[in-house]
PDB file of N, CA, C and O in Angstrom:
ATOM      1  N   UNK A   1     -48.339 -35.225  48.275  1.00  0.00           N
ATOM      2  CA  UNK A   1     -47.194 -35.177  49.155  1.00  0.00           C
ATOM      3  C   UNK A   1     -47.646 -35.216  50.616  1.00  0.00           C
ATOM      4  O   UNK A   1     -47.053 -35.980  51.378  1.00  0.00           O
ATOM      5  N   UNK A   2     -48.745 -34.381  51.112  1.00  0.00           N
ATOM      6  CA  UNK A   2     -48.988 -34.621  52.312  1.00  0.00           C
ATOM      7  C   UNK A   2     -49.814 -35.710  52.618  1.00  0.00           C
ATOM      8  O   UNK A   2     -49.764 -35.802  53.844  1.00  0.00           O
ATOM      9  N   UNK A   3     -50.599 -36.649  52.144  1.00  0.00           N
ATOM     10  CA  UNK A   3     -50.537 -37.929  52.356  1.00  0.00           C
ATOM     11  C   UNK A   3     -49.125 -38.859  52.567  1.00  0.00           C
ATOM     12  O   UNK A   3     -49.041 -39.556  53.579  1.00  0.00           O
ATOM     13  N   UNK A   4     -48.353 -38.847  51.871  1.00  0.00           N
ATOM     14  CA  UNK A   4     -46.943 -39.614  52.029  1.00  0.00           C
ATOM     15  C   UNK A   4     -47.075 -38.925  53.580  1.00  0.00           C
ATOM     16  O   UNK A   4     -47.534 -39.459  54.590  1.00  0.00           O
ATOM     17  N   UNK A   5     -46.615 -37.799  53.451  1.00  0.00           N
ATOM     18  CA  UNK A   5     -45.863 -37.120  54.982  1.00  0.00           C
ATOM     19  C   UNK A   5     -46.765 -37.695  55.914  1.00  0.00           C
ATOM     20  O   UNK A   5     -46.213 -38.010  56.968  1.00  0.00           O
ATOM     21  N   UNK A   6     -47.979 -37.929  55.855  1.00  0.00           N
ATOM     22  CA  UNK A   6     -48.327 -38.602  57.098  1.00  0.00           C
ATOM     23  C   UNK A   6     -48.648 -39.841  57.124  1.00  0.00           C
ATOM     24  O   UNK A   6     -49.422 -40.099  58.045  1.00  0.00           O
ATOM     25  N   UNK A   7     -48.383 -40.638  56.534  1.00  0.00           N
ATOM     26  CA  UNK A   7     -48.142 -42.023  56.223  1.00  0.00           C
ATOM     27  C   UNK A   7     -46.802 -42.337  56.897  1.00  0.00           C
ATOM     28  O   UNK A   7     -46.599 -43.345  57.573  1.00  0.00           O
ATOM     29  N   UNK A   8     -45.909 -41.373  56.646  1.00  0.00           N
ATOM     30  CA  UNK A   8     -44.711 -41.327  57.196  1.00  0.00           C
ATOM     31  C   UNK A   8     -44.242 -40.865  58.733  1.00  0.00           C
ATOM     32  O   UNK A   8     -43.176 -41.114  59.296  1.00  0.00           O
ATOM     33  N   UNK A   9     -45.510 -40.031  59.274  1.00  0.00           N
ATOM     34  CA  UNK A   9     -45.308 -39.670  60.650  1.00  0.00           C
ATOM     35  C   UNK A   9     -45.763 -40.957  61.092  1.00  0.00           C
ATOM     36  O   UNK A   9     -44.821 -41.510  61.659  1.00  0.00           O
ATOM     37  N   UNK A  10     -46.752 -41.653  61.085  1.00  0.00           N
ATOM     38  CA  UNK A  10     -47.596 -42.503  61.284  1.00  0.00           C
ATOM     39  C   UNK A  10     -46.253 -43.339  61.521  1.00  0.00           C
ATOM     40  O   UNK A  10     -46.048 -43.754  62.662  1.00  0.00           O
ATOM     41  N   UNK A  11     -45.306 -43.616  60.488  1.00  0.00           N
ATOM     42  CA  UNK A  11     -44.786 -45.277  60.758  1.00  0.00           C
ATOM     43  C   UNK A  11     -43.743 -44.946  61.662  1.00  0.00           C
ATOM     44  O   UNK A  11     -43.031 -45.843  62.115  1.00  0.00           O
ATOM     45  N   UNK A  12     -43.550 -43.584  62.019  1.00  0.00           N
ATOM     46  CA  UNK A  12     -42.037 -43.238  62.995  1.00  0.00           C
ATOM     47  C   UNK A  12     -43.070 -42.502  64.093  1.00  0.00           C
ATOM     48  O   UNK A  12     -42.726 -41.348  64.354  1.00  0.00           O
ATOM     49  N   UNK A  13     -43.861 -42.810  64.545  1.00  0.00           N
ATOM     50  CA  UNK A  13     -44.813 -42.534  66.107  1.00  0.00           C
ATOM     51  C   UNK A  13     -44.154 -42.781  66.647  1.00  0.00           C
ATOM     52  O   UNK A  13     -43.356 -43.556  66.120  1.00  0.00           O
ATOM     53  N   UNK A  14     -43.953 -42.509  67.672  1.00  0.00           N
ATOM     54  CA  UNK A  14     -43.754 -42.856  69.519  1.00  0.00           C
ATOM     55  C   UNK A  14     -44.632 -43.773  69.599  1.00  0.00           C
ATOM     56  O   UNK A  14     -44.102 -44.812  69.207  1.00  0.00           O
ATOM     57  N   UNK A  15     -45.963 -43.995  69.973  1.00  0.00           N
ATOM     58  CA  UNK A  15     -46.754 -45.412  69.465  1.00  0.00           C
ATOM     59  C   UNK A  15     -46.453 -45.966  69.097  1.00  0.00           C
ATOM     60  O   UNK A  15     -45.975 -45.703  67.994  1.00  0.00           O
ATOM     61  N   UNK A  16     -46.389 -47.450  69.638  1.00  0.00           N
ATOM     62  CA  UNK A  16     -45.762 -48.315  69.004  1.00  0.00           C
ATOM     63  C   UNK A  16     -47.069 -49.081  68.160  1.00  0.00           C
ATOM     64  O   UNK A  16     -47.018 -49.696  67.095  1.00  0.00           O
ATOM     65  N   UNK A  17     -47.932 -48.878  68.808  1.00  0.00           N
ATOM     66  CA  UNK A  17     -49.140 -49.849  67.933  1.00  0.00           C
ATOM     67  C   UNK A  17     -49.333 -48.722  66.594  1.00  0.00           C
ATOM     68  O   UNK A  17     -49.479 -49.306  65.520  1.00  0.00           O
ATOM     69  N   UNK A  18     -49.347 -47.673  66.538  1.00  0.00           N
ATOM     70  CA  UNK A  18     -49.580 -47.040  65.467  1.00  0.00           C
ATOM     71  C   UNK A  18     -48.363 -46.898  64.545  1.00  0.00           C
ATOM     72  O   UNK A  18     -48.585 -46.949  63.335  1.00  0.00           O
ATOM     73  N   UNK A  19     -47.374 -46.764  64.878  1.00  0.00           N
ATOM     74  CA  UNK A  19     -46.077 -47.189  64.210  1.00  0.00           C
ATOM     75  C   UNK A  19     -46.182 -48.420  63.600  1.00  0.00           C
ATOM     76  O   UNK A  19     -46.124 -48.272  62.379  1.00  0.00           O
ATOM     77  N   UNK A  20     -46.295 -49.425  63.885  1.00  0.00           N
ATOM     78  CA  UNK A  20     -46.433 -50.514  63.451  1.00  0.00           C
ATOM     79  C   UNK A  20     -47.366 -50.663  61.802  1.00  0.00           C
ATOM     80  O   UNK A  20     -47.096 -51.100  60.684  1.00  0.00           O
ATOM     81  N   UNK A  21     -48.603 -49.994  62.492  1.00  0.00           N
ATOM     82  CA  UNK A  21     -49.957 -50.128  61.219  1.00  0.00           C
ATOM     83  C   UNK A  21     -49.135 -48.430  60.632  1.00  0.00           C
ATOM     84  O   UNK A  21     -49.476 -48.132  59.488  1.00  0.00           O
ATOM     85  N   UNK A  22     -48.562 -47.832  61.036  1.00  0.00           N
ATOM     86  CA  UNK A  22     -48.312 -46.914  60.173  1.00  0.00           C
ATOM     87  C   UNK A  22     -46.894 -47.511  58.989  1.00  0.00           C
ATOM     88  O   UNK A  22     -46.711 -46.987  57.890  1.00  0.00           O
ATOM     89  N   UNK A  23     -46.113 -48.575  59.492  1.00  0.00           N
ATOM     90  CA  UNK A  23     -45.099 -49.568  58.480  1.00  0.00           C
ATOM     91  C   UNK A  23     -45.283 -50.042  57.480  1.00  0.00           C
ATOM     92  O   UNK A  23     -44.831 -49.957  56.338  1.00  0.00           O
ATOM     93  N   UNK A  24     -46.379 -50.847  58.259  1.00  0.00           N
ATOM     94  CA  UNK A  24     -47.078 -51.699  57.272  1.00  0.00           C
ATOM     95  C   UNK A  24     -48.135 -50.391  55.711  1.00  0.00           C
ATOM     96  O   UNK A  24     -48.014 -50.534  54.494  1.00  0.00           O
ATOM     97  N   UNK A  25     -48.686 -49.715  56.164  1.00  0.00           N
ATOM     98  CA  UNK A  25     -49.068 -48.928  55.122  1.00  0.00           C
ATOM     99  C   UNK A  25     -47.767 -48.185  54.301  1.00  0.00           C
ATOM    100  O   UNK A  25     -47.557 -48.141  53.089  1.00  0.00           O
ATOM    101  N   UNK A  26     -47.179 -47.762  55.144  1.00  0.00           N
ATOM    102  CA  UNK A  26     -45.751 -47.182  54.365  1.00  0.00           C
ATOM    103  C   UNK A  26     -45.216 -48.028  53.255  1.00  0.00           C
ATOM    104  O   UNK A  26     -44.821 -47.575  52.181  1.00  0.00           O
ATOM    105  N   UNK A  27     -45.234 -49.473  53.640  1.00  0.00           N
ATOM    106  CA  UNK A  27     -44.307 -50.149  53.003  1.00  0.00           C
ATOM    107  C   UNK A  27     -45.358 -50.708  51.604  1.00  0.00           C
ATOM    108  O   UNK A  27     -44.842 -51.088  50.553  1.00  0.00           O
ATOM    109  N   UNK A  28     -46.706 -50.679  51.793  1.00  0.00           N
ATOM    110  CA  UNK A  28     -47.693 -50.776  50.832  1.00  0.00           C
ATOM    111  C   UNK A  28     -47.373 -49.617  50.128  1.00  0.00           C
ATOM    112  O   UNK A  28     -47.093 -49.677  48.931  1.00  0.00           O
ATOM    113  N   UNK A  29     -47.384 -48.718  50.660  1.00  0.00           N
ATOM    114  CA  UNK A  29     -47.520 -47.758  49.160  1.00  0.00           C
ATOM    115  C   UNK A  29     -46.284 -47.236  48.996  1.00  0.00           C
ATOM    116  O   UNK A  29     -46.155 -46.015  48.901  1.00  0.00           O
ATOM    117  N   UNK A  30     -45.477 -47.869  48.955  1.00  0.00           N
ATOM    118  CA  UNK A  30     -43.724 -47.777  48.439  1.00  0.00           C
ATOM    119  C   UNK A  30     -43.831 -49.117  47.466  1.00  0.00           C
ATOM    120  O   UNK A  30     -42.710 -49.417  47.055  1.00  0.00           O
ATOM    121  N   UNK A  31     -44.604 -49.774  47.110  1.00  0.00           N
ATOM    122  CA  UNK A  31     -44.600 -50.883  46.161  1.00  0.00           C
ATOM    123  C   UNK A  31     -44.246 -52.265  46.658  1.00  0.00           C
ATOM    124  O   UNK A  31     -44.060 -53.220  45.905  1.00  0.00           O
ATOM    125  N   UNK A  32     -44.132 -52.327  48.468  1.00  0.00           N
ATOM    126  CA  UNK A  32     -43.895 -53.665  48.493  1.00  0.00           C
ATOM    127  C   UNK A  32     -45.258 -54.857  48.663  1.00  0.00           C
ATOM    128  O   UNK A  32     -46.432 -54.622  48.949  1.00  0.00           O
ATOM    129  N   UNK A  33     -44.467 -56.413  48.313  1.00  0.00           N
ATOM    130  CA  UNK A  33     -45.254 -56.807  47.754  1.00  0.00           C
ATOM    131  C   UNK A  33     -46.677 -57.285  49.362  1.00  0.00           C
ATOM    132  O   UNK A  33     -46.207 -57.628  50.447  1.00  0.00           O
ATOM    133  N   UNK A  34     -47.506 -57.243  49.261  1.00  0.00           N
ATOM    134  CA  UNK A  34     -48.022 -58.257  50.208  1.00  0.00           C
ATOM    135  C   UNK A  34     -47.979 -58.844  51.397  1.00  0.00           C
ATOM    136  O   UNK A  34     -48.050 -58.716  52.619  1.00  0.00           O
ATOM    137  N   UNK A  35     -47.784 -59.759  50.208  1.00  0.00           N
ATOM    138  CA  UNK A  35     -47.221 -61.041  51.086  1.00  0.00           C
ATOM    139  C   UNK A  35     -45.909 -60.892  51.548  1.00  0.00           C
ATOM    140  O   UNK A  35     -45.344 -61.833  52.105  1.00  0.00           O
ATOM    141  N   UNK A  36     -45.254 -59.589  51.341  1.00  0.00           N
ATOM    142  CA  UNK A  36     -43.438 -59.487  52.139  1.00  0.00           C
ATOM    143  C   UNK A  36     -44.141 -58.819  53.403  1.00  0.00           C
ATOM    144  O   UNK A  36     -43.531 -59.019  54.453  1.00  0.00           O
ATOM    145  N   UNK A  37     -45.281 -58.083  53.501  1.00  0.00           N
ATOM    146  CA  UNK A  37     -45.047 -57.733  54.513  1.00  0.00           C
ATOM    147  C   UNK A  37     -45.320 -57.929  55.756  1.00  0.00           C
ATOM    148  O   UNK A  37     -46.303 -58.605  56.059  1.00  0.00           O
ATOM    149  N   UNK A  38     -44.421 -57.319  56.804  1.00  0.00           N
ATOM    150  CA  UNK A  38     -44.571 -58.197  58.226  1.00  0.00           C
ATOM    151  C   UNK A  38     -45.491 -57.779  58.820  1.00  0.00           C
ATOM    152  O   UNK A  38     -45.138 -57.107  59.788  1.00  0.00           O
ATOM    153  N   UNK A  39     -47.382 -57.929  58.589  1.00  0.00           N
ATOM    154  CA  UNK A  39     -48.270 -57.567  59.366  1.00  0.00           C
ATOM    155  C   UNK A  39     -48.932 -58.111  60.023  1.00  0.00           C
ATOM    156  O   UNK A  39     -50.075 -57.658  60.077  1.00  0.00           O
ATOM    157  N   UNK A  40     -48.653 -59.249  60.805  1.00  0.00           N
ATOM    158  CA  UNK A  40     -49.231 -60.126  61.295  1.00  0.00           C
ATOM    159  C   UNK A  40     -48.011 -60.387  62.867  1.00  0.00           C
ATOM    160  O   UNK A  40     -47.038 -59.641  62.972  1.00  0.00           O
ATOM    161  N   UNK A  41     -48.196 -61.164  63.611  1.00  0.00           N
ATOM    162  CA  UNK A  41     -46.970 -62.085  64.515  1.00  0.00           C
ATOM    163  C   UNK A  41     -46.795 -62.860  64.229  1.00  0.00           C
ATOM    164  O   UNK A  41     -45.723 -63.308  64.636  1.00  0.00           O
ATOM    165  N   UNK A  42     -47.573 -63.718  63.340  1.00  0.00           N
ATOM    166  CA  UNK A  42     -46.708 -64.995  62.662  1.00  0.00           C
ATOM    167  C   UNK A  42     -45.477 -64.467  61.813  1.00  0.00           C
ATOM    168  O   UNK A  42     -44.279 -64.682  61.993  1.00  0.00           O
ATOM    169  N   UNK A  43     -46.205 -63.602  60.689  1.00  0.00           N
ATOM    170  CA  UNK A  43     -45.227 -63.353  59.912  1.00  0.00           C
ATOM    171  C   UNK A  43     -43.823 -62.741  60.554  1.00  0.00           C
ATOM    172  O   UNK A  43     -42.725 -62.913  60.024  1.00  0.00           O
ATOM    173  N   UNK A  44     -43.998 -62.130  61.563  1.00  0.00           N
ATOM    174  CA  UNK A  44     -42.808 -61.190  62.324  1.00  0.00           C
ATOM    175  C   UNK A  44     -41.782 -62.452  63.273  1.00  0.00           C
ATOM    176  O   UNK A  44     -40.555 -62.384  63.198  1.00  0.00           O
ATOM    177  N   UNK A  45     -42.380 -63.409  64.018  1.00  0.00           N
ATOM    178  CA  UNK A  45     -41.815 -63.891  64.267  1.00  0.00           C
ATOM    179  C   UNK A  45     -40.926 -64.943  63.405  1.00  0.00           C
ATOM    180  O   UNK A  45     -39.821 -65.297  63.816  1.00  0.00           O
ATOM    181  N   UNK A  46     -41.626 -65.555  61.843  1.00  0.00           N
ATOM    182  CA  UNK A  46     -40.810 -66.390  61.431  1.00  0.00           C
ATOM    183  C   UNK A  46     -39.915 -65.445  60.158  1.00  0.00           C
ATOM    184  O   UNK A  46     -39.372 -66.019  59.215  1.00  0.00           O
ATOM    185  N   UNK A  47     -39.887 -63.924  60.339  1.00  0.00           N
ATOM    186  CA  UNK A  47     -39.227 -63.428  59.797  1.00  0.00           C
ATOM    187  C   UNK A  47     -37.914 -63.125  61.117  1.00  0.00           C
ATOM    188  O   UNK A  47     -36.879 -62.591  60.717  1.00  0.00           O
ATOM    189  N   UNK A  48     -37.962 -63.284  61.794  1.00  0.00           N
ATOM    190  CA  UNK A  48     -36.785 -62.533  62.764  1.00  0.00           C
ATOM    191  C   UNK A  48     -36.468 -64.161  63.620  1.00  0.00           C
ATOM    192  O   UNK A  48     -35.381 -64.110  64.196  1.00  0.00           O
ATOM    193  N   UNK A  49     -36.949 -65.081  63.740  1.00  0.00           N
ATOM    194  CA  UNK A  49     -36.597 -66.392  64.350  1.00  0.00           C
ATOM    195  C   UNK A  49     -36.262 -67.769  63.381  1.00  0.00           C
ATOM    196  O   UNK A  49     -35.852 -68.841  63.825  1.00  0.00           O
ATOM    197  N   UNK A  50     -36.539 -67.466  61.972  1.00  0.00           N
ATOM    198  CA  UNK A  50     -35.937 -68.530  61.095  1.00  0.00           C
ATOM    199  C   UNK A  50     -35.076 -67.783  60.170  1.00  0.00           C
ATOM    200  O   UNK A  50     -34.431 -68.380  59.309  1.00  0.00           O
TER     201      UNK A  50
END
């Protein structure tokens, strides 16, 4: 449990750069897939501009 909990402070930082890499791990170990997630700027931009 306290791994989650800070996996979870991590993705809701005030930091935005650590928020970010704290999302992207969140959303890994919640079961999403990969390749869904937005960890890159390619991927972010042609997820929010196409």
């Amino acid at each position: 449990m306290s791994d989650y909990l800070g996996v979870l402070e991590r993705a809701f930082s005030p930091d935005v750069e650590d928020a970010l890499l704290g999302s992207v791990e969140l959303a890994l170990e919640l079961g999403v897939a990969s390749e869904e997630v937005l960890d890159s700027v390619e991927k972010v931009l042609a997820y929010f501009l196409n």
